[in-house]
N, C-alpha and C positions, 0 to 999 in steps of 0.2 A: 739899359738894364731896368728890369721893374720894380718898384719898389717894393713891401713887403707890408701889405695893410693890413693892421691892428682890429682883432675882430669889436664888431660895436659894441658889443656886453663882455666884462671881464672879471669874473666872480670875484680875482682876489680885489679887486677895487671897489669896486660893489659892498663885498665886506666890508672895507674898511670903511665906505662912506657910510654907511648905515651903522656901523659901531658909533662912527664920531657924532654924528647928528641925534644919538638916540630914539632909533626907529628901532633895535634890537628890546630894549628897555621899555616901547610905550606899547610892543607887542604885547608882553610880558605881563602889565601892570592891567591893560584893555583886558586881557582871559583872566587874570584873577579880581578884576571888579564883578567878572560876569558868575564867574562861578555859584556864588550864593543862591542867584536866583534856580541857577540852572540844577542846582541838588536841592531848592524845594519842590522843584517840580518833578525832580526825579522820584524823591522821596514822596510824593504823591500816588505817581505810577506804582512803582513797589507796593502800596499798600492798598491801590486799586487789582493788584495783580492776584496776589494773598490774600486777598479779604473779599473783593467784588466779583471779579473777574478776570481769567488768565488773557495775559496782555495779545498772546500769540492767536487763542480761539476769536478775541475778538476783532484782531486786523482780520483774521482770514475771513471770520463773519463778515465785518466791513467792506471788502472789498469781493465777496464773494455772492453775499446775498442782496445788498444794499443797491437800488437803481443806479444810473450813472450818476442821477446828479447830487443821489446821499455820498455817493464817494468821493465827488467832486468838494460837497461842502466837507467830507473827513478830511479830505486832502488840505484845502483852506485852512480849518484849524489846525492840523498838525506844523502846516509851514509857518504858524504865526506862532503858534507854542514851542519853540523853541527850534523846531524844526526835529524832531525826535526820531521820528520814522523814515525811513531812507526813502528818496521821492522815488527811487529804481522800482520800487514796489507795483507805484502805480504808475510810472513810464508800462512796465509791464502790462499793467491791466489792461491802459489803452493800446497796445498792442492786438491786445484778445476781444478788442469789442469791435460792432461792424464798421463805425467812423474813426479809425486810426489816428490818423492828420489831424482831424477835430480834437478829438479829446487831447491828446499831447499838446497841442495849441492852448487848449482849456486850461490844463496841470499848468503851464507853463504860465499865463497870463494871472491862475490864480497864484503861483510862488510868488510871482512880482508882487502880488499884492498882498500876498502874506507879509512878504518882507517889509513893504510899507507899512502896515498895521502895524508890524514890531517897532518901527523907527518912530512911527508916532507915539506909541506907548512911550517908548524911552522920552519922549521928548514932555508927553506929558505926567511922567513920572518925576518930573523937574518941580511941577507946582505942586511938589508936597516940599513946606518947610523944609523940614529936617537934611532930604535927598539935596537942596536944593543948594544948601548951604554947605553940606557934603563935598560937592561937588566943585563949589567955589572956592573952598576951603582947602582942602587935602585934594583936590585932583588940578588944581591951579596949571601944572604943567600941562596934564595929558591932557584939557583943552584945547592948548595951543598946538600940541602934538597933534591931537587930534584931526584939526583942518589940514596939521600936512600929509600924514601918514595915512590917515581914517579910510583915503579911494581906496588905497590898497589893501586895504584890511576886507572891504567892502567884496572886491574883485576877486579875494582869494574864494568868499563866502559865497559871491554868487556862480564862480570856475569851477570850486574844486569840491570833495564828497566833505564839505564842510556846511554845519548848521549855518544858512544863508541869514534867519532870524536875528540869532544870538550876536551877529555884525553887525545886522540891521537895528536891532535894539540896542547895542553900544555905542553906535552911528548916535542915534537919537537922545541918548541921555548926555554924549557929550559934545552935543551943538553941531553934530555934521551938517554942513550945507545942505537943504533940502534937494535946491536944485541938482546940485552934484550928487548925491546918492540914488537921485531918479537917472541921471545917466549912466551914471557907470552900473546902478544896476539890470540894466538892459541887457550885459553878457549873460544875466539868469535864461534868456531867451537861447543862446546861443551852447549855454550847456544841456537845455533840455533839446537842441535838435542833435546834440552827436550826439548824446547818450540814447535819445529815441532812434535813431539811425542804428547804432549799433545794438539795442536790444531789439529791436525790430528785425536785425536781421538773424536772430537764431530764437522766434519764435515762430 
């Protein structure tokens, strides 16, 4: 008779493990460290939108008027600044231009490197006093959380329609392994081949 094998992932366990280890809680505590930054920058936008320029005329401008490689450098800053502008944008764009594969490839190698720019920020947003002591002080825990949980905070930001930055930059402020966020974030490569795969193919 054969026996009956237990599939390898089982959510209610899973659960439980991550209730008991506190990977539910250093979720939690990593988005609300990040928020501050992430509603000045917003609150920036807003008032660039209102006052400067409507946010919507100028992606279209952006991406419309701009050479490849001015969109290439908007695309750069947007993935280091938080990551604000959905990258589907310009997956599209390079769709519509004569080197396909290239540019996608380009977008793609600059996200990674967007992401690293955030991680070093964070990391040099350490040598200010104040942050520094912050940090040693009242986040004592999610330090150490941090080396455990941090890849997969990482993996979610470089997999899923989540700000790759805003992981990358909390990566950095709370001591994520260098090495380890340069690997794991190589799936950022691997989300911009399906999702180019797949907007590529209904344009």
């Amino acid at each position: 008779s054969s026996t009956n094998k237990k599939p390898w992932f089982q959510p209610d366990r899973a659960h439980k493990y991550y209730k008991l280890t506190g990977f539910y809680t250093f979720v939690v505590n990593s988005i609300k460290k990040s928020i501050p930054p992430v509603l000045v920058v917003i609150g920036i936008i807003v008032l660039i939108h209102f006052f400067v320029i409507n946010i919507s005329e100028a992606l279209e401008l952006a991406v419309n008027k701009l050479p490849d490689y001015g969109v290439l450098a908007f695309f750069y800053v947007s993935e280091t600044v938080l990551g604000l502008i959905p990258p589907e944008l310009f997956i599209a764009w390079a769709g519509e231009t004569s080197t396909p594969i290239l540019n996608l490839s380009l977008i793609a190698v600059l996200s990674y490197l967007g992401g690293f720019t955030s991680y070093w920020i964070g990391r040099r947003a350490l040598r200010i006093p104040s942050l520094h002591n912050y940090l040693e002080v009242k986040m004592a825990k999610q330090l150490i959380m941090a080396r455990k949980w941090g890849g997969l905070l990482i993996a979610v930001g470089a997999l899923l329609p989540l700000p790759f930055s805003i992981a990358s930059l909390v990566a950095g402020m709370l001591r994520y392994p260098l090495k380890s966020w340069m690997l794991i974030g190589l799936l950022r490569f691997m989300r911009f081949a399906l999702y180019g795969a797949a907007i590529f193919s209904f344009i």
